[in-house]
C-alpha positions in Angstrom: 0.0 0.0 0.0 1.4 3.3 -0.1 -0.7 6.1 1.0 -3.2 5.9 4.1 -6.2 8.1 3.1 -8.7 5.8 4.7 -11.1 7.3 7.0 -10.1 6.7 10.8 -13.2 5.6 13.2 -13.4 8.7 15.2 -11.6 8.5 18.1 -10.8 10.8 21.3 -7.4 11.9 22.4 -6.6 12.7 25.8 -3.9 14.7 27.8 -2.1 14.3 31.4 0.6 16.2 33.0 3.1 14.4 34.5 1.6 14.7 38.3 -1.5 13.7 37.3 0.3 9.6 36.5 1.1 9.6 33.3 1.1 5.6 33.0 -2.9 5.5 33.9 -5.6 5.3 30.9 -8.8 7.2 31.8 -11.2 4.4 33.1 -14.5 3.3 31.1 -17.3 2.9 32.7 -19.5 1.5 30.2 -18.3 -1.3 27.4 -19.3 -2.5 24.2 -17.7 -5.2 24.0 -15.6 -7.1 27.0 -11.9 -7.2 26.6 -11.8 -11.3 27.8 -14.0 -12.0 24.6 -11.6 -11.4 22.2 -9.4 -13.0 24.2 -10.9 -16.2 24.0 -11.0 -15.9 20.4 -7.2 -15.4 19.7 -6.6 -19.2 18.3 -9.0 -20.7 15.9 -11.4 -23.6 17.1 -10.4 -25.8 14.7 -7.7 -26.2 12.3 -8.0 -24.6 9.5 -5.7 -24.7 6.2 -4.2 -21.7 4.2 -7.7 -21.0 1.9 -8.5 -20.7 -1.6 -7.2 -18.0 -3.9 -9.6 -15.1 -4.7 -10.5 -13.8 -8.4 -9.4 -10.5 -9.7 -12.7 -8.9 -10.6 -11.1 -6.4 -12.7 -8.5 -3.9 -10.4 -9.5 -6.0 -7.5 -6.2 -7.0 -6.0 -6.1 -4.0 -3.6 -9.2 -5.5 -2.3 -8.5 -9.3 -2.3 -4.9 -9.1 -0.4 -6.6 -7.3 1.5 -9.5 -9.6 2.6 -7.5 -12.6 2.4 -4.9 -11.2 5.1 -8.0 -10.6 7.5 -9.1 -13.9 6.4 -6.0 -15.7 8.3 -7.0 -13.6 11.5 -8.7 -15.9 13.9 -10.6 -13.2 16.5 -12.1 -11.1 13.7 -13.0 -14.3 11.5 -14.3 -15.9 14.7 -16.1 -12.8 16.2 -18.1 -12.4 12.7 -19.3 -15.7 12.5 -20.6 -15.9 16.4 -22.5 -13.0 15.6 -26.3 -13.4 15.3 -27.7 -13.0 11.6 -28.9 -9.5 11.2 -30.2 -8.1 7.5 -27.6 -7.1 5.4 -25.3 -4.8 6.9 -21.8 -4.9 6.4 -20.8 -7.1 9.1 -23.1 -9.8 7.5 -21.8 -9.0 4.2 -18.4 -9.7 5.4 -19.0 -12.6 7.4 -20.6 -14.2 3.8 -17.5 -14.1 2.3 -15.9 -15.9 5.4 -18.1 -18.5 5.7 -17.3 -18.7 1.6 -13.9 -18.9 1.9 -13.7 -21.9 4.7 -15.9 -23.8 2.5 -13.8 -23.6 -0.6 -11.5 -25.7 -0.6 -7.2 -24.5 -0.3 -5.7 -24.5 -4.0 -8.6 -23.3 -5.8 -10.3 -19.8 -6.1 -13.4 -17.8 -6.1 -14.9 -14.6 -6.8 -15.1 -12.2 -3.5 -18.6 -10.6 -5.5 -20.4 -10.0 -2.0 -17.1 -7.8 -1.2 -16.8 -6.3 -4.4 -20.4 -5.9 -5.0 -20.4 -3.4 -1.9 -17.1 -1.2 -2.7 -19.5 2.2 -2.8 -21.0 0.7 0.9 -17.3 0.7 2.2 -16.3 4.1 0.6 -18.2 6.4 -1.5 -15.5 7.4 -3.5 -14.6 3.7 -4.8 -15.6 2.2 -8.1 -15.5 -1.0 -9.4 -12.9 -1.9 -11.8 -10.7 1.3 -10.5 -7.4 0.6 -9.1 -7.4 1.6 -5.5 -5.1 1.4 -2.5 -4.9 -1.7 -0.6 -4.4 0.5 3.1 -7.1 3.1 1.9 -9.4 0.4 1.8 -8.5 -1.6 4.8 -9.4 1.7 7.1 -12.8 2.3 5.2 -13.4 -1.3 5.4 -12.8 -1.5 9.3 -14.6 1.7 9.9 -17.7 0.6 8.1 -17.6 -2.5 10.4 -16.8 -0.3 13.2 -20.2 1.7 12.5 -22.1 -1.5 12.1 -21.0 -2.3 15.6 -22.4 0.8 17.2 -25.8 0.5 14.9 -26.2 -2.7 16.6 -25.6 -1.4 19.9 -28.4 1.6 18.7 -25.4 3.9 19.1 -24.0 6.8 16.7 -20.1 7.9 16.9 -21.4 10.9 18.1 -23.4 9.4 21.1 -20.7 7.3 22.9 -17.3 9.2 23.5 -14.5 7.0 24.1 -17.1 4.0 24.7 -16.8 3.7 21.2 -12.8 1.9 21.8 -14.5 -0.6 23.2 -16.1 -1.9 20.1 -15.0 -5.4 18.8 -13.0 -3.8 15.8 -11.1 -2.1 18.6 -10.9 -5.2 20.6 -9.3 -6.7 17.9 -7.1 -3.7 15.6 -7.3 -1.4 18.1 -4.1 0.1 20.4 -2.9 3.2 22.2 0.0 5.7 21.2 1.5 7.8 23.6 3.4 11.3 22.8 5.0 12.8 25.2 6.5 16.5 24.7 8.9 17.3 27.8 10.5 21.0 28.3 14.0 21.5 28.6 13.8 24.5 30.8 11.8 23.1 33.6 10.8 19.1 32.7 7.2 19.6 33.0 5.9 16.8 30.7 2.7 16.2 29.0 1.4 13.1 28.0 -1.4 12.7 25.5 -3.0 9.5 24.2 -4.5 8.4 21.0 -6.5 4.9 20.0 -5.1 3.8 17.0 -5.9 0.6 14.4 -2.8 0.6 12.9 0.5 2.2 12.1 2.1 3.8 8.8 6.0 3.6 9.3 8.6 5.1 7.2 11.1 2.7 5.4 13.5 5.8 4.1 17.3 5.8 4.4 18.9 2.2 5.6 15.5 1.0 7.2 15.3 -2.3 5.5 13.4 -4.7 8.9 10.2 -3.9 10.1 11.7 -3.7 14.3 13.9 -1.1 12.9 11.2 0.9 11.5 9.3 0.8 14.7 12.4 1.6 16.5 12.3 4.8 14.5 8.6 5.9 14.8 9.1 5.7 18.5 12.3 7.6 18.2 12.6 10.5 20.4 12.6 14.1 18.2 13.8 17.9 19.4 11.5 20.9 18.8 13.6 24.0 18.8 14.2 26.9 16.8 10.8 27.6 14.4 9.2 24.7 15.9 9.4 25.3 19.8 6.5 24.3 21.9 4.9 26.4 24.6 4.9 24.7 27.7 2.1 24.3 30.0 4.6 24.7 32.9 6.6 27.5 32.5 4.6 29.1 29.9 7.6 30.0 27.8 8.6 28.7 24.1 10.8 26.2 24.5 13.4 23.7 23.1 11.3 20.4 23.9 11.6 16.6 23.7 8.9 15.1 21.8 8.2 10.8 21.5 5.8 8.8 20.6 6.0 5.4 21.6 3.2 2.7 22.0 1.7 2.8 25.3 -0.9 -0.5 24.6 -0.4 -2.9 21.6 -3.7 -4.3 20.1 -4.6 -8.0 20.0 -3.7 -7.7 15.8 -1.0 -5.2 14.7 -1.9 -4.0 11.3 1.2 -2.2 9.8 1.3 -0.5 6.6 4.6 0.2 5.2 5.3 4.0 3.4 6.9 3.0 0.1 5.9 6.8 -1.4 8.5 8.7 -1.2 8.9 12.6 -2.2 12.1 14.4 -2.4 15.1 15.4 -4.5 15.9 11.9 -6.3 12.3 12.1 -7.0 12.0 15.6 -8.6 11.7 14.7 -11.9 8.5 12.6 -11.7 7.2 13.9 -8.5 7.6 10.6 -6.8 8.9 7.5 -6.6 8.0 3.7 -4.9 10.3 2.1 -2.9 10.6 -1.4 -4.0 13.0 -2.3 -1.3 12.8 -5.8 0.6 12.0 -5.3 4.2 12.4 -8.1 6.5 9.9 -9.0 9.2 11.0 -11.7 12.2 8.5 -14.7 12.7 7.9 -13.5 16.1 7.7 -9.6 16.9 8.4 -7.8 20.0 6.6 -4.7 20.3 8.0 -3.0 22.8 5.4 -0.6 25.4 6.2 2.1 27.4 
């Protein structure tokens, strides 16, 4: 994928100063879904094989990486099909094409046309047959399943606040960035924290493994000069420490790599991909803080 226009479920963001225990979530009262569920759907029930291939449709592989990726994750699979049959909303649509594809069997192929057939129900702006983006349509496709969610709770976005994080599609994708901006003139620190579904990291310069391109989006950074902060403590413009680092990791990580790149060696087309191999280890550490 390389850009990451999808629309984000709307989410709240939240400060602390560094009195106030920086290391403490703000409780929720009220949840959608209970954190232990998901957990009990982390390995599949039964064994289950590596699946049939999926059709291109016409432009369609954007779409079909896509769902066959989600297709290998057992608490989303899982989660969809011990939900209760309900019309035709997105959920159901998407649990029909996982029910399809555990039927079929691993070697041959079929045509994803319940997916497909629904592109303008996952974003307006797709059409089929158009070549689109593979990470653009994972975040329209999760937060069309995140609004299902909520209409089957009888809930808007716009009614529930942060309740909304507790929806099974942030059960599953869903984790919690921490940035923290510390002033160098009298180390008062603030602390603010986002829900996230996944992360877009950079793979510029010698990156070439995926640990050390989180080890550089959770690499510390210096505001100064144009770019100094005013500080809540002192109430001066200051050189500060800023670092974002991930405070909770999600039950699936969904990482989207930048290979987009702008910049001199690029000027005279505008841009150019970067086709180089990153590696990823078999088992990831994400580190928290």
């Amino acid at each position: 994928a390389s850009s990451s226009k999808g629309k984000r479920p709307r989410s709240a963001s939240w400060s602390r100063e560094d009195h106030q225990n920086p290391l403490c979530l703000p409780p929720l009262e009220e949840q959608l879904t209970p954190p232990d569920l998901i957990q009990q759907l982390l390995r599949w029930r039964k064994p289950r094989g590596s699946g049939p291939g999926l059709v291109n449709l016409g432009n369609t592989c954007f779409a079909n990486a896509t769902l066959q990726s989600l297709a290998s994750l057992a608490p989303f699979v899982q989660y969809l099909d011990d939900l209760s049959p309900r019309g035709d909303d997105l959920l159901a649509v998407v649990n029909g094409f996982f029910q399809r594809f555990g039927r079929v069997a691993p070697g041959s192929a079929f045509a994803p046309k319940q997916v497909i057939g629904n592109l303008r129900r996952i974003a307006k702006s797709f059409r089929q047959g158009r070549q689109e983006d593979a990470h653009e349509f994972l975040r329209h496709l999760l937060d069309g399943l995140h609004r299902a969610c909520l209409v089957r709770e009888g809930l808007k976005p716009t009614d529930c606040g942060r309740r909304e994080e507790t929806s099974a599609i942030y059960r599953i994708f869903g984790g919690y960035l921490r940035s923290q901006l510390k002033c160098s003139n009298c180390a008062f620190c603030l602390h603010t924290y986002d829900a996230f579904l996944d992360l877009s990291l950079e793979i510029t310069g010698k990156i070439s493994s995926l640990p050390s391109a989180l080890q550089m989006f959770q690499a510390a950074e210096v505001l100064d000069k144009h770019n100094r902060w005013k500080c809540g403590g002192c109430g001066k413009h200051v050189r500060a420490r800023k670092q974002i680092t991930i405070f909770k990791a999600p039950a699936v990580l969904c990482i989207q790599l930048k290979r987009f790149s702008f910049g001199m060696q690029w000027a005279h087309r505008g841009g150019g991909k970067i086709n180089r191999f990153v590696s990823y280890p078999e088992h990831l550490d994400v580190e928290i803080s």
